[in-house]
N, C-alpha and C positions, 0 to 999 in steps of 0.2 A: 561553459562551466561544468555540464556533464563530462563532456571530454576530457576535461582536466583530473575530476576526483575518477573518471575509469581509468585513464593510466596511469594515475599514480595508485588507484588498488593493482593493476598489474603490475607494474616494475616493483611494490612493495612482495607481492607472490613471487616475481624471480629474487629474491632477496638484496635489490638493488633498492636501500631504504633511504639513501643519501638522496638520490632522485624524487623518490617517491614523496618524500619530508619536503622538498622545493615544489611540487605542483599542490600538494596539501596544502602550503603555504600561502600557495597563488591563489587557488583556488578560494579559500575563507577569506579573501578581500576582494572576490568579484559580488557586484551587486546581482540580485534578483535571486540570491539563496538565502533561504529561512534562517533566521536565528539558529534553529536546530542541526540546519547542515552546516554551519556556519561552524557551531561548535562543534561537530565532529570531525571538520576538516581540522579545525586548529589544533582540535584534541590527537588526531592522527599524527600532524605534523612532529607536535611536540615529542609526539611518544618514540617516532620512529628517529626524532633528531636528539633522543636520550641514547639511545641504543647505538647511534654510528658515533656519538662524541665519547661514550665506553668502549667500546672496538677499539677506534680513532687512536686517541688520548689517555683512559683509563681515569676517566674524571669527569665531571660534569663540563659541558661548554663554557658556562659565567666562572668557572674556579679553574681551568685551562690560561682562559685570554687573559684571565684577572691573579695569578700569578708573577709574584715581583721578580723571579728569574727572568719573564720575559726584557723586565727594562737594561738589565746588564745586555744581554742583546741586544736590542735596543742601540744603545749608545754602544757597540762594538759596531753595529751597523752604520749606523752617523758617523761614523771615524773613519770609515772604507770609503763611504759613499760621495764623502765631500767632492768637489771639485768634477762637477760632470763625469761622475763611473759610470758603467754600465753594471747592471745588477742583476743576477739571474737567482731565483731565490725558490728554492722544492719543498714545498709543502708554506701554506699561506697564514697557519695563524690568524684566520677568518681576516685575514690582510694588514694584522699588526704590523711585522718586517715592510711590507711592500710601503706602506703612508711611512717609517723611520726612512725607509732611503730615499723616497720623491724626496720629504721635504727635508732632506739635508744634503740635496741640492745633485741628485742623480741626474744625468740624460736621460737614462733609458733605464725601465724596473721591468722585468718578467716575470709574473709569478706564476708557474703551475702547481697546480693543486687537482689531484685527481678525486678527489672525493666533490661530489656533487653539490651536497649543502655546504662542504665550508667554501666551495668556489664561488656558490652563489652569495655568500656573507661576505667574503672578499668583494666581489664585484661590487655590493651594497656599499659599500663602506669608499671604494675606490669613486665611485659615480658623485658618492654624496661630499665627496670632497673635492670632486672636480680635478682629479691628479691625471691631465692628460697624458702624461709621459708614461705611466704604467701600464699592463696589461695583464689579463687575470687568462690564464688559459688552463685546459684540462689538461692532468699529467700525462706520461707519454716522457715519447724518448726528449734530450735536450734538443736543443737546435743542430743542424745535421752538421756532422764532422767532415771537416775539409772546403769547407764551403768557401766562396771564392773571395770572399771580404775577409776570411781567417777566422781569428777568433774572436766573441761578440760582447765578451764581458770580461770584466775586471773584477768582480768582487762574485764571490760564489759561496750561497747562505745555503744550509745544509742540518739548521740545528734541529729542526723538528724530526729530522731524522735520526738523532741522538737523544730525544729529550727523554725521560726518565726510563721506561723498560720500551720504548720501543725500538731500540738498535735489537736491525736482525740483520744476515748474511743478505739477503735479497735489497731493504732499504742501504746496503754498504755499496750494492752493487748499481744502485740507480745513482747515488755518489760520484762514484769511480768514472760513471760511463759518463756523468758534465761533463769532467776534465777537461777535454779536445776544445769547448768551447770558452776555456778560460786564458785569458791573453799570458804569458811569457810576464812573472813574476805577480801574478792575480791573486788574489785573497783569498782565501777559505774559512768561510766563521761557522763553526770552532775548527779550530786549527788542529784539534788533534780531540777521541774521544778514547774514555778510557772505561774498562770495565772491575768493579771491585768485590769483593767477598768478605764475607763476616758470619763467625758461628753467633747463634742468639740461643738463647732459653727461652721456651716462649708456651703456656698455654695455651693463648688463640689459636698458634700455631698446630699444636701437640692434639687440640680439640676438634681442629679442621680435616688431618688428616689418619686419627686415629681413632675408633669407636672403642671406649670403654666397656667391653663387651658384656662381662661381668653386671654390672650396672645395669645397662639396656636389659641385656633378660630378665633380672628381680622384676624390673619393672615392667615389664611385658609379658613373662612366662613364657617367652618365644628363646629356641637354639639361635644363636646370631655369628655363632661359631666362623660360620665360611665368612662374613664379612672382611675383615680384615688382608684376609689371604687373598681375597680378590678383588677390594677397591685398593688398590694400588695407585699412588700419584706418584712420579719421580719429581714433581717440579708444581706449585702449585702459586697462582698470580695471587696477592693480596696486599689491602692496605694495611703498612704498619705504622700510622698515623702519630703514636704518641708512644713516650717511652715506658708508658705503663704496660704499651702491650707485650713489650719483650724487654730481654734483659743480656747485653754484651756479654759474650765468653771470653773474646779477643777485639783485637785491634783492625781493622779495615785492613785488608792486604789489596795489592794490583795484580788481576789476573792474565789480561791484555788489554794494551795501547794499541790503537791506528792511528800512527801520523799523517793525517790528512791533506795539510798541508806539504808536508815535505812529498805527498805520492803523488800531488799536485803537479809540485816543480820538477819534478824529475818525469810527467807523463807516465806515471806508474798503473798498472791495473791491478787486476785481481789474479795475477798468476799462479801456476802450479805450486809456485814457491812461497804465495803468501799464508802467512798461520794466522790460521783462525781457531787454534788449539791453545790454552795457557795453562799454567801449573802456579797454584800459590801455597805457600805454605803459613798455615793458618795457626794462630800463637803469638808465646805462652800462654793457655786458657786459663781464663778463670774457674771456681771449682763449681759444681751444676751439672744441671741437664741440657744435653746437647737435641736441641728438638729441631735442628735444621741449618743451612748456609742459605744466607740473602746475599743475593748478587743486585747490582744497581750500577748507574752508568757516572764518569764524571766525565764535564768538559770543558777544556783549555782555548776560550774565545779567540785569544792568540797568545805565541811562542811565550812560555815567564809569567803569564797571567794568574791570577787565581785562580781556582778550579770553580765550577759551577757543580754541584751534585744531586741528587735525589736519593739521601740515606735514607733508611728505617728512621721516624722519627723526629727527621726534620725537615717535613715538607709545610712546612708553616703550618698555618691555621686552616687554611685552604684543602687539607690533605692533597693534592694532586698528585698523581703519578702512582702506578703502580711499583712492588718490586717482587723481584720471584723469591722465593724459597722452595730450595731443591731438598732431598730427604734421600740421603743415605743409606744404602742396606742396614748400618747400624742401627739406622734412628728411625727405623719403619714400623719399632715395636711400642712408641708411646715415646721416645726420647733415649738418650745413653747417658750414664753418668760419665763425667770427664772426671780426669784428674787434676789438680790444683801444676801449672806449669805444661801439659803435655801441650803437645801439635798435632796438628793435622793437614798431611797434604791431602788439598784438593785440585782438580781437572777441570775446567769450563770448554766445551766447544760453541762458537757462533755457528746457529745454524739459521735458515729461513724462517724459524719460529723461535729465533731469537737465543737466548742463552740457554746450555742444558748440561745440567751436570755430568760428566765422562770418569772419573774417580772420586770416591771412590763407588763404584758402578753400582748401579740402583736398578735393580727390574722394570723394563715399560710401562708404562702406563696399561692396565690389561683391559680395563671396559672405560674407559675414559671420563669418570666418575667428577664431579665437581664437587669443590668443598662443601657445598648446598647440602649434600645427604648428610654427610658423615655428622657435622653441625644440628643440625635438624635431630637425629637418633640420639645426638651426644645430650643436646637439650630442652628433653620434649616430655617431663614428666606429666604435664598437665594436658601437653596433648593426646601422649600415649592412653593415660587413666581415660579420659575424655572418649576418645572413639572405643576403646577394647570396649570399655560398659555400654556406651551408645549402640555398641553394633550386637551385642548380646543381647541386650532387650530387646530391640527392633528385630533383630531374627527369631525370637521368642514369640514376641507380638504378630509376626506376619503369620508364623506356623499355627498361632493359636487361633487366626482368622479364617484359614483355610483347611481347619478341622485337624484330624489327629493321623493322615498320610498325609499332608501338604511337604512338599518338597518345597525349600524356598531359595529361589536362583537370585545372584546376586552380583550384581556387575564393576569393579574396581575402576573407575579412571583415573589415570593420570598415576599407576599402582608404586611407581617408586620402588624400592627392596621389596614390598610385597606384606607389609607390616597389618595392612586393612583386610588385605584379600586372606590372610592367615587368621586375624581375628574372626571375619565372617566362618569361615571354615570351622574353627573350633566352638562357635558358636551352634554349628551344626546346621548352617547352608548345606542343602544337596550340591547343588553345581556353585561355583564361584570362577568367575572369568577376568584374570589380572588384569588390564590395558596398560601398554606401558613401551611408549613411542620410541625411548630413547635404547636401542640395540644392548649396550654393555649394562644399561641400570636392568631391562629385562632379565640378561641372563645372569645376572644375581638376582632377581627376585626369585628365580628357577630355581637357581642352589639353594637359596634359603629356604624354601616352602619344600625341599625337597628334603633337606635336612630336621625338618620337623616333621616328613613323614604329611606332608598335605598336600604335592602335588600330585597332578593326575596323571599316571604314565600312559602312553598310548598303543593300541593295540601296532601292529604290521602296517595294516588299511591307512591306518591314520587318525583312526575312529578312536572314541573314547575306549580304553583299556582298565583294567583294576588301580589301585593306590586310590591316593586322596582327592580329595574333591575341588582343589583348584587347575585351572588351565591359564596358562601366560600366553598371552598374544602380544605380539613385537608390530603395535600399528596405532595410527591415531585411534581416538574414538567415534571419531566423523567418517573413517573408513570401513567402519563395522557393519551400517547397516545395507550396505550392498554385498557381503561375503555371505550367500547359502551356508545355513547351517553350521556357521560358525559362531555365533551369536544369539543363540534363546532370548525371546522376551524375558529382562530380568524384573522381578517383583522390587526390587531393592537398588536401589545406583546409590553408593558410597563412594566419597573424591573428598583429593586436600590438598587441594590447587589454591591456596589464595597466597600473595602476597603480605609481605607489612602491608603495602597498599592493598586491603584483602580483592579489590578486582583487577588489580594490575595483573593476573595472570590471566585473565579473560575466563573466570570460573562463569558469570552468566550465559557468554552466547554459548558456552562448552555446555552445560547442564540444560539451556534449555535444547538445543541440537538436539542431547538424548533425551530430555523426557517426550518430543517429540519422533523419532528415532524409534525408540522404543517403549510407544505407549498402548497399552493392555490392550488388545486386539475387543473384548468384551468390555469395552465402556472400563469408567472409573480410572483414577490418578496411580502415575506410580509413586512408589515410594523412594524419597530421595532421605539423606542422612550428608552434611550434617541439612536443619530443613530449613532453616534462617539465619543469616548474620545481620549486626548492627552495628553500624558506623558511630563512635563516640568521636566527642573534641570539644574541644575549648577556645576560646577568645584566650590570646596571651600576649605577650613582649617578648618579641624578638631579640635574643640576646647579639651580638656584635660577630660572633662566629657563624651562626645564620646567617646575616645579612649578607659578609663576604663572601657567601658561597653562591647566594642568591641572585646579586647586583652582577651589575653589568663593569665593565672592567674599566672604572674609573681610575686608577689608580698607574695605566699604561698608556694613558693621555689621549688615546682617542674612544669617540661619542660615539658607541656603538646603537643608543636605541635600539629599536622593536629588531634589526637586523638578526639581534642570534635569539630572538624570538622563538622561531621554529626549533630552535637546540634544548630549550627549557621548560619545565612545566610548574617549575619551582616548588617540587615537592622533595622533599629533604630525608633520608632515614635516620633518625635520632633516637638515643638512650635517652628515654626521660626519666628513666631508674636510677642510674647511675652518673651518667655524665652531666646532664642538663635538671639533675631534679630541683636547680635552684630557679628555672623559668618560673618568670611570674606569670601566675592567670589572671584574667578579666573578668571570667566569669566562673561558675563551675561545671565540672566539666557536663554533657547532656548527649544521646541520642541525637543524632545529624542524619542518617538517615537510615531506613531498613529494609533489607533485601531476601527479598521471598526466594530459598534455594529450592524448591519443593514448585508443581505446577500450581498453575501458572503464575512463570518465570519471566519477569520484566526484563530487558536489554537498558532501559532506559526510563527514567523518572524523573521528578525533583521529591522535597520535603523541605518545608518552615518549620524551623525551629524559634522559638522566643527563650532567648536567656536574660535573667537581671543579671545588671552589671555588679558586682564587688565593691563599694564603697572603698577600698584600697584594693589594688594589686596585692597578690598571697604567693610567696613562693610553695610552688605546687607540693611538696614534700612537706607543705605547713598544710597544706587543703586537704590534702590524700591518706589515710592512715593505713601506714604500712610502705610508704616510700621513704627510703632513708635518705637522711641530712645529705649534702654534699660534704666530701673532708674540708675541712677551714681552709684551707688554699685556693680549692677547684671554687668554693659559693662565693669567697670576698673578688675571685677576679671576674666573677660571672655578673657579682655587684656593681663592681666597676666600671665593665662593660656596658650594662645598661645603665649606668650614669652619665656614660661617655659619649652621647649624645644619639642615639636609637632609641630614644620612649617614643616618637613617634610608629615607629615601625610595628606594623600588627601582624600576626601571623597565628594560625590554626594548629592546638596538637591534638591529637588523631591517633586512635588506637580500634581494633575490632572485635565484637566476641560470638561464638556462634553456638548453636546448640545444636549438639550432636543426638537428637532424639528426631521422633516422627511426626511430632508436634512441636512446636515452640513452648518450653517451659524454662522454669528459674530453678534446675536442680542443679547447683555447682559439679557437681560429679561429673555429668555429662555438657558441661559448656567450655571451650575454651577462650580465654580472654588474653588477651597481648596488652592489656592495660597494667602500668605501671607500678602498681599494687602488686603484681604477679613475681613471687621470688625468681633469683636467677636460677637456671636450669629449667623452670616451668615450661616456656615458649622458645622455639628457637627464634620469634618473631621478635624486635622490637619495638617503637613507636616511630611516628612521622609526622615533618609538620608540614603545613602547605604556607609557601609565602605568600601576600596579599599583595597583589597591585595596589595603582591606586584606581583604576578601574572599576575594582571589586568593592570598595572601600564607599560606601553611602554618603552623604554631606551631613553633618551632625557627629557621624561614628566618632571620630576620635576624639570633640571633645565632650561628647556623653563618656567617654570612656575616662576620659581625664576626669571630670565630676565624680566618676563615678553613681552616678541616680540615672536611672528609667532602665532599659531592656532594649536591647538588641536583637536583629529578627535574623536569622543566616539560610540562607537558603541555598540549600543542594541539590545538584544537578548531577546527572549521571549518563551517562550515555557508552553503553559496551563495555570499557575496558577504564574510562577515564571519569574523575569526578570535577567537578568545577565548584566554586563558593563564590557568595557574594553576600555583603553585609548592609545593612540599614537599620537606622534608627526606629525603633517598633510606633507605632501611633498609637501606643495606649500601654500601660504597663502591665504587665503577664508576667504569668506563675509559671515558667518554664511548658509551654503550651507545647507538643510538637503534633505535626501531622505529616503523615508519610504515606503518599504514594508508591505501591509496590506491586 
């Protein structure tokens, strides 16, 4: 059992988290482990089998397999497969394809799949169906060409390597090199993949990748100047889920087609000659702002078929599948207006990281920036307000402690552009020391803090030199406290590391590392900022769009059970401001639990919480003041929904707020909150809901909840980086009781 959680922490260290998600797995089902390690094997598993089904897919695992594109496949598979084929099939669909050809009546199924955990869900799935004729192996080349029995299969599946943006140059090539073992007139499903383009108008878009600059200083009093000029993205992944987030200029044009099939039959490769280059010309526009070109993939299951695709907007309910948007020199300034009728040619090359726009020519990407910043600065008033005044007092407060020369050193982690490490500084920190891991986010925080005149230049030596008072270091913060002299004990550690999920970015074992790390050599605590967060939530009704993203993929006919387990945590990012503010609550909403950011720093807790139940369900925008209605279309189909047979279903919303002072207080000034109540532009956070097993789920719970009379007890559990819930019927009726160990 040890053996197993140490190699899967090491293979997770080499960044091999596919693997490391399968012994986590193994591991919280062997007996003679604690409860506690129990749960942090399963909590590891899940987190590290979120993170390869994002890579992977671009989606969650249960909203991947549970996708009704997959059954059009499906039944393209069944139609090949009849009549003893042999099936060779690249990439497994946690073994969807492989169970459509056994049982419609294949000899022989091979599936390689080189990602660790879906091979191991495949195999789960292949075992518990007893389909001897299939076999689940690791990817790798196909079966060797020339072999002396010829060639091994008749039907050649290939769509996972087309399915929404993951067509690249490299998955075209592991395509191509089947071939050889595909028999003289063999199948290819899809027969042919094709790549498309479309100008949009798009906010999200226009927000993602450009700072309002203007805007951001009012509200910071910081130069933000260089920003722009050098968070450059030519090509940015996002989901564009629903048609409100953008708005058509044009019509879908065809950039390039591979005919798959026909390169099949003819034993074609990937020659000198083949174009991986395409030109479309995009028009007549509608009149608007031109804030980008979305590429997305279609595919022809065979010859005359209908297209299968994954446009902006119509990936169901499920969002699945990413799509790119590229950005133009033109449109790198905020968007271009178009003219009502003009065109526009545009250029696609396939490359091994997929499609990239080639015309019209965009500057590279120069520090390799994610839409995470620019979003964050774009919508952060209440955070920006929050730390600028948190970190003014608290450097006021430290200086006033340590008399009238106190120099107060002050240590940034996790420094981002550099927005804290600037506030500390004009605060009048002596020394401020940026941390900031990621190379290209570093050397913009340089520009920026250098542009306002606050970083530190360095002498010849290397030694501190004249200018301002901050120094950027390009390293973890766990690497600090072995660098000589790089690193002064600081009085102060200021970070804005949390997540929507505020510990999904592993803010505790990171803060406590440093208050350990760097604690006062002369006795007494340091000072951390912000110095507590608190976990809110509610008992609610899962509305029907939850469910489907949550559940397991009922709907593609085979019974996956606890299998893709490891893949999910079933915790969900949801607008309960805007999208979802017609969820009903159970209860209102309370403190779930609370976490000491200041020493000493817990890794791991629970806290009881007792809430009374609601006599009726309240749509939360009826509970909350200051969350507005849903428009009459978005609340009557959300009503619907939950008519349509999901009252049983319970699920948790979940929000955080933390205070940016040196003690824990209730001054709105210095707190930030991601609760629903909070205007748009406040947080760039949203809210999240956690779905409920039925595990989780006490005997009594749902129908106290249907009554609506007595109180519900919710206890949370926390462990590193992951929270857990579990619900029961309280033994005696309470006034919202909570207790929290921190």
């Amino acid at each position: 059992m040890a053996e197993l959680i140490s190699q899967a922490g090491a293979l997770a260290q080499k960044g091999r988290s596919d693997i490391a998600a399968v012994y986590f797995a193994a591991a919280a089902q062997q007996d003679g482990l604690s409860d506690a390690q129990k749960f942090a094997a399963r909590s590891n598993a899940a987190l590290l089998g979120e993170k390869v089904a994002e890579s992977t897919w671009g989606t969650t695992a249960m909203a991947f397999v549970g996708d009704p594109r997959h059954q059009a496949v499906c039944d393209a598979i069944v139609a090949a497969s009849k009549g003893g084929k042999r099936v060779l099939i690249l990439g497994s669909v946690a073994g969807l394809y492989a169970v459509a050809a056994s049982e419609a009546g294949a000899s022989r199924v091979l599936c390689l799949e080189a990602n660790g955990l879906a091979q191991s869900a495949a195999s789960s799935v292949v075992r518990a169906r007893e389909l001897d004729n299939v076999q689940v192996d690791s990817g790798g080349p196909p079966p060797s060409v020339g072999d002396a029995q010829g060639p091994q299969f008749d039907v050649l599946v290939v769509a996972e390597r087309c399915w929404g943006s993951s067509l690249t140059r490299a998955g075209l090539e592991e395509v191509v090199a089947a071939f050889p073992s595909l028999a003289q007139g063999g199948v290819v499903i899809p027969s042919s993949v094709s790549i498309l383009a479309q100008a949009v108008e798009s906010v999200k878009l226009r927000d993602s990748n450009f700072l309002d600059v203007q805007k951001f200083e009012q509200e910071s009093g910081l130069n933000y100047s260089a920003y722009n000029s050098q968070a450059q993205r030519s090509r940015l992944a996002c989901h564009l889920a629903t048609r409100g987030c953008y708005r058509e200029l044009c019509a879908p044009a065809e950039v390039l087609t591979f005919d798959l099939q026909g390169l099949a039959g003819a034993r074609g490769g990937l020659g000198s000659d083949t174009t991986f280059e395409g030109l479309a010309r995009l028009g007549p526009m509608g009149e608007g702002r031109l804030d980008g070109v979305v590429t997305w993939t279609e595919v022809r299951l065979a010859s005359g078929s209908q297209p299968l695709d994954w446009p902006p907007g119509g990936s169901c309910s499920l969002g699945t599948c990413w799509v790119y948007c590229h950005f133009p020199a033109s449109v790198r300034v905020g968007g271009a207006a178009v003219a009502p009728n003009a065109t526009l040619q545009v250029g696609f090359r396939l490359e091994h990281g997929g499609v990239w726009l080639t015309e019209p020519r965009a500057p590279g990407d120069t520090l390799g920036l994610s839409a995470y910043h620019t979003s964050m600065l774009q919508s952060d008033a209440v955070r920006t307000r929050a730390y600028r005044l948190g970190i003014e007092r608290a450097v006021e407060q430290l200086r006033q402690r340590g008399g009238p020369d106190a120099q107060v050193r002050v240590m940034d982690i996790g420094a981002g552009t550099g927005f804290l490490s600037a506030c500390a500084a004009r605060a009048g920190a002596g020394e401020v020391l940026a941390v900031e891991r990621t190379p290209g986010v570093a050397a913009l925080a340089a520009s920026v803090l250098k542009s306002n005149g606050l970083l530190r230049d360095e002498a010849a030596d290397g030694s501190a030199g004249s200018g301002g008072s901050v120094a950027v270091c390009n390293c973890k913060s766990t690497e600090l406290a072995g660098r000589a002299g790089e690193a002064p004990r600081p009085d102060l550690i200021v970070s804005e590391i949390f997540g929507t999920d505020p510990l999904s970015e592993s803010v505790l074992p990171v803060l406590q590392r440093a208050s350990e790390d760097f604690a006062p050599t002369g006795g007494g605590a340091l000072a951390m900022l912000p110095c507590r967060c608190r976990l809110w939530g509610a008992l609610a009704r899962a509305p029907a769009a939850w469910m489907a993203m949550s559940a397991d993929a009922s709907n593609c006919g085979v019974e996956y059970g606890e299998v893709l387990a490891p893949f999910e945590s079933g915790t969900l990012l949801v607008d309960l401001r805007h999208e979802f503010s017609c969820v009903e609550l159970c209860t209102a909403p309370a403190v779930l639990a609370i976490h000491s950011l200041a020493p000493p720093i817990a890794t791991k807790g629970e806290n009881l919480a007792e809430l009374p139940l609601l006599a009726e369900p309240r749509a939360l925008h009826e509970f909350l003041p200051g969350v507005p209605s849903p428009e009459a279309e978005k609340g009557r189909r959300c009503n619907q929904e939950l008519q349509e047979g999901v009252q049983g279903d319970l699920c948790l919303v979940l929000w955080f707020d933390a205070d940016c002072t040196l003690e824990p207080n209730d001054d709105p000034e210095t707190r930030i909150s991601t609760a629903p109540t909070v205007e748009r532009g406040g947080t760039h956070w949203t809210q999240f809901a956690q779905m409920l097993r039925w595990e989780d789920i006490g005997e009594g719970v749902e129908a106290a909840v249907a009554e609506g009379k007595g109180d519900i007890r919710i206890k949370t559990t926390w462990r590193v980086d992951r929270t857990q819930f579990s619900i029961e019927v309280a033994d005696s009726p309470g006034r919202g009781r909570t207790e929290a160990e921190h």
